[in-house]
N, C-alpha and C positions, 0 to 999 in steps of 0.2 A: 406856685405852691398849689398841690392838689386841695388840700381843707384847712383852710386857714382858721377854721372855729377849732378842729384839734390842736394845733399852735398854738394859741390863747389857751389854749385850757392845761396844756403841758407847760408852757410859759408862767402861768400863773401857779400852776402847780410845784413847779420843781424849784422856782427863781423867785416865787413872792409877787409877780407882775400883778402891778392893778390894772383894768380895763378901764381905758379913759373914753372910747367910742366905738362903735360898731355899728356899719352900715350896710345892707344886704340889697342885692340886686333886686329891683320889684318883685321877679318871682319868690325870692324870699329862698333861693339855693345857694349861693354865692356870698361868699365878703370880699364889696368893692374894695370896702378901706375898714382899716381898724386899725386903733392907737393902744399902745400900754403904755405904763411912767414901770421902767426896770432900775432901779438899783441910783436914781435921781435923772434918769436918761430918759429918749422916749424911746420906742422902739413901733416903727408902723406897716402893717401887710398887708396882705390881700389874697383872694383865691385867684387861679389864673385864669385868664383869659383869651385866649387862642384863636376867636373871634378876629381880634383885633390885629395882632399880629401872622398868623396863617398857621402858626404850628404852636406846641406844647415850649412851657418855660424852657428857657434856654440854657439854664445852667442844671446842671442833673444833681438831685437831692443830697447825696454825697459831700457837694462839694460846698452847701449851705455854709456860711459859719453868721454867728452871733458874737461880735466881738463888743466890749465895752468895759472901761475904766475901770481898775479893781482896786482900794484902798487897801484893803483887809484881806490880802491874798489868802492868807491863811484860811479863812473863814468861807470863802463866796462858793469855791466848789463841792466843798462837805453840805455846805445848807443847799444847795440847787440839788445834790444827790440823795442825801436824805427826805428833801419833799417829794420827791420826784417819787420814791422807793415807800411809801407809805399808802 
């Protein structure tokens, strides 16, 4: 993930996500790790790291998904779109 601080804030934005921790690289550019609580779930990411591994995330942005438990089908993708759209 290129900015995982825009994640969190679209997460929180469109889905309700509360931010349970946030840790940035000493220089203070990066999120190592960062937790939400979405929807009774956790959900946790990071910026990437390329360092580490030798090239750029390996799955291309596209192909992301956020999957999790829905009671209230009716209800979850109106409210994630409607925040989101304000």
């Amino acid at each position: 993930m290129n900015d995982a601080a825009a994640a969190i804030d679209f997460y929180k934005r469109a889905f309700g996500a509360t931010e349970l921790a946030r840790h940035h690289t000493p220089d203070g550019k990066r999120i190592m790790h960062a937790a939400l609580s979405l929807n009774g779930g956790m959900l946790m990411l990071n910026d990437d790291f390329p360092e580490y591994h030798g090239v750029k995330a390996s799955t291309p942005r596209r192909f992301r998904r956020l999957l999790q438990q829905v009671f209230e089908v009716g209800r979850v993708p109106t409210k994630g779109i409607s925040r989101f759209h304000q």
